[in-house]
C-alpha positions as CSV (number, residue, x, y, z in Angstrom):
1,X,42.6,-11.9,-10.3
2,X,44.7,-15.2,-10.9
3,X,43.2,-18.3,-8.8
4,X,45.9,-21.1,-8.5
5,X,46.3,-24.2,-6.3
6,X,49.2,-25.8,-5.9
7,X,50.7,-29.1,-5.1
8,X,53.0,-30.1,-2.0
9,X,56.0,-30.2,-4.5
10,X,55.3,-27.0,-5.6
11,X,54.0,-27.0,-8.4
12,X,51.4,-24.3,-9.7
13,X,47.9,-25.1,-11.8
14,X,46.1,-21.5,-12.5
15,X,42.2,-22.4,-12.6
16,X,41.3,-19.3,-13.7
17,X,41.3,-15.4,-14.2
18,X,38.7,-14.1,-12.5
19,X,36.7,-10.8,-14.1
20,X,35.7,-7.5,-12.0
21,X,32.6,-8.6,-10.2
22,X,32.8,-11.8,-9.7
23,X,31.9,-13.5,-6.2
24,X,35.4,-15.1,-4.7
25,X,35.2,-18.0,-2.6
26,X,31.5,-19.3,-2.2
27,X,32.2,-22.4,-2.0
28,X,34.3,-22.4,1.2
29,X,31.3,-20.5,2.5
30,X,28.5,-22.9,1.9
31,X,31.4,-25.6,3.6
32,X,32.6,-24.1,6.5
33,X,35.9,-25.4,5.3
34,X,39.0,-22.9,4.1
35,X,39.3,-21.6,0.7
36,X,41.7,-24.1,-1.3
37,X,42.4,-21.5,-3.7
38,X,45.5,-18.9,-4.2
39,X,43.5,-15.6,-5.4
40,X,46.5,-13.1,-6.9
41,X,45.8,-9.7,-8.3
42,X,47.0,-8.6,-11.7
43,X,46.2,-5.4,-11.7
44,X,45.6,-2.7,-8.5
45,X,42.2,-3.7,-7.3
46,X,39.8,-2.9,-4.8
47,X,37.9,-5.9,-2.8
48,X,34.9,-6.4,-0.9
49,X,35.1,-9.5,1.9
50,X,32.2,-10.5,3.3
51,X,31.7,-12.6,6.5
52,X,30.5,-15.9,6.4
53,X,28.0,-14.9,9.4
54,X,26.8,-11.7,7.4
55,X,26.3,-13.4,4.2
56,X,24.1,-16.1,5.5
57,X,22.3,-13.0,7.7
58,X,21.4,-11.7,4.1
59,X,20.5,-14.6,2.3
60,X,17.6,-15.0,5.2
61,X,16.8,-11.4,4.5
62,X,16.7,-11.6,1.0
63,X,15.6,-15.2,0.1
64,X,15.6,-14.4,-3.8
65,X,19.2,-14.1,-3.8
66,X,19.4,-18.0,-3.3
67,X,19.0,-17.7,-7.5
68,X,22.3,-15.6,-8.1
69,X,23.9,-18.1,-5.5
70,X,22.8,-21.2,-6.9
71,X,23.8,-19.6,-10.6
72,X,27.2,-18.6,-9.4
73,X,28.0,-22.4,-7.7
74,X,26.9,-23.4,-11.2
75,X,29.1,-21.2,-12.8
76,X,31.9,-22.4,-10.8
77,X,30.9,-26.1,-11.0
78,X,30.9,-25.4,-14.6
79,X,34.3,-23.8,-15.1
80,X,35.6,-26.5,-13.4
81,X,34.8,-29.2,-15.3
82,X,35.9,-27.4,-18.6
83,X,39.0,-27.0,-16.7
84,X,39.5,-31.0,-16.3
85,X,38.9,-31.4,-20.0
86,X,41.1,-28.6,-21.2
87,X,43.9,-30.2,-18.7
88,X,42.9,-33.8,-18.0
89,X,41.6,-35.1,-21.3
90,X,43.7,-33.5,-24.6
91,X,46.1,-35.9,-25.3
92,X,49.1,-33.6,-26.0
93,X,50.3,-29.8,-24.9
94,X,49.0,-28.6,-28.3
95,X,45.6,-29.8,-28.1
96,X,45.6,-28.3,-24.3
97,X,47.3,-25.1,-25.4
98,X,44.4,-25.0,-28.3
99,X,41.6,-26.2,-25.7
100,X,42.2,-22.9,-23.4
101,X,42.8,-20.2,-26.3
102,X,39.2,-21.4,-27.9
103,X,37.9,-21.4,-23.8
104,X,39.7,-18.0,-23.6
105,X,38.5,-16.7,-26.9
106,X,34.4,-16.5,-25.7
107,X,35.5,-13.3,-24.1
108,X,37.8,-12.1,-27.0
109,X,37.0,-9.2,-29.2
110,X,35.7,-10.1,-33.2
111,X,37.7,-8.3,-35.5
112,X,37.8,-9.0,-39.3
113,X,41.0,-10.5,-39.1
114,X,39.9,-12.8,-36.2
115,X,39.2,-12.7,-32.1
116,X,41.4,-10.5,-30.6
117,X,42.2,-11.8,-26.8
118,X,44.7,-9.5,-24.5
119,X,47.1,-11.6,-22.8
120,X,47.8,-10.6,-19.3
121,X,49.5,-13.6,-18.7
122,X,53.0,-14.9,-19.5
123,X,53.8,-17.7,-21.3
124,X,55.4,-19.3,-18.1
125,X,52.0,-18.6,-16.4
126,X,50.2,-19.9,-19.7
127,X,52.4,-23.1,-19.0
128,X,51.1,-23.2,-15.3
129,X,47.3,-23.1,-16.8
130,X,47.5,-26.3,-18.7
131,X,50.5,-28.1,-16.5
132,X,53.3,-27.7,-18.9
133,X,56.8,-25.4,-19.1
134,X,56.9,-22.0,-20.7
135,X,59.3,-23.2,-23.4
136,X,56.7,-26.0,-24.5
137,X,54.0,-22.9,-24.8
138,X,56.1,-20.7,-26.7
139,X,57.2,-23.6,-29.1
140,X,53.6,-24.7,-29.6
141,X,52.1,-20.8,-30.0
142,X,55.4,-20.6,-32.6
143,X,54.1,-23.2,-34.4
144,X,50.5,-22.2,-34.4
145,X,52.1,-18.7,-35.7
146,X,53.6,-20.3,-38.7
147,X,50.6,-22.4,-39.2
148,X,48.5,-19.1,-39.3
149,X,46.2,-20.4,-36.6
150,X,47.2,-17.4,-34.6
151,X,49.4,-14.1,-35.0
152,X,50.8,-12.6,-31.5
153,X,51.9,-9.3,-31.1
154,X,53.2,-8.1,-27.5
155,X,50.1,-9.4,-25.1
156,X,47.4,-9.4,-28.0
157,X,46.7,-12.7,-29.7
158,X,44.5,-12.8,-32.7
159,X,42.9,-16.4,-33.5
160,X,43.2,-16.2,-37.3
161,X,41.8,-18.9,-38.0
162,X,39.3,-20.2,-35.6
163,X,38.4,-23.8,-37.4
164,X,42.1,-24.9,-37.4
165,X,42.3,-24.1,-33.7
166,X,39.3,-26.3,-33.0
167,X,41.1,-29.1,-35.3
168,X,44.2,-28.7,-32.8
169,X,42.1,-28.9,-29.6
170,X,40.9,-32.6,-30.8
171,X,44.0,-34.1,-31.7
């Protein structure tokens, strides 16, 4: 599932891709407030809402659970702030492009020749994760290819060479 927000103007910012399982929204729960967030499937999916009311009927039920809440808000918490520095602080579109492959590649696949990450997104929709156009994140992922940082072939990237990415990410 794609989570977005966007701007008056506009303008798109995808915050994340959620995984199967994940809880959606908890948040806006604990607020009371609406759920600022744009959740779009990419693939047929099935999902499981919750009411507010109900939820907070079986966290008094089952007080333990307040653990896997409190983990989740965490988790979010977290993912945001790696967000603002993959976006916010790298001073140019390679270093942000570089930033999110490297956050992207902890769920990757090890091969020998490198981590092997499936790319359900496009490069226009790469663009909208790190606030830049899909031309800019085709050029820069050209020019990690001929670098041999990377080698993309139809939606699977392979981060050759993992050290040289990280070197990217800090300029």
């Amino acid at each position: 599932m794609k989570l977005s927000t966007s701007s008056h103007t506009g303008r798109r910012l995808i915050l994340q891709i959620a995984k199967p399982g994940e809880v959606l929204g908890l948040t806006a729960t604990f607020s009371g407030d609406t759920y600022q967030i744009t959740a779009e499937t990419l693939y047929p999916s099935t999902l499981a809402l919750i009411p507010r009311f109900e939820f907070f009927h079986f966290l008094a039920r089952h007080p333990g659970a307040y653990r896997s809440v409190a983990r989740e808000l965490s988790l979010e918490c977290n993912l945001a702030c790696t967000r603002l520095r993959t976006i916010g602080l790298a001073t140019s579109v390679r270093a942000k492009l570089a930033r999110l492959l490297l956050e992207w590649s902890a769920s990757g696949r090890p091969m020998e020749s490198g981590i092997q990450l499936h790319l359900s997104l496009t490069h226009g929709e790469i663009g909208e994760c790190i606030g830049t156009s899909r031309e800019t994140v085709t050029r820069t992922l050209n020019t990690f290819r001929r670098r041999r940082i990377v080698h993309l072939r139809g939606s699977i990237l392979t981060i050759l060479d993992f050290e040289a990415l990280e070197e990217c990410a800090l300029s």
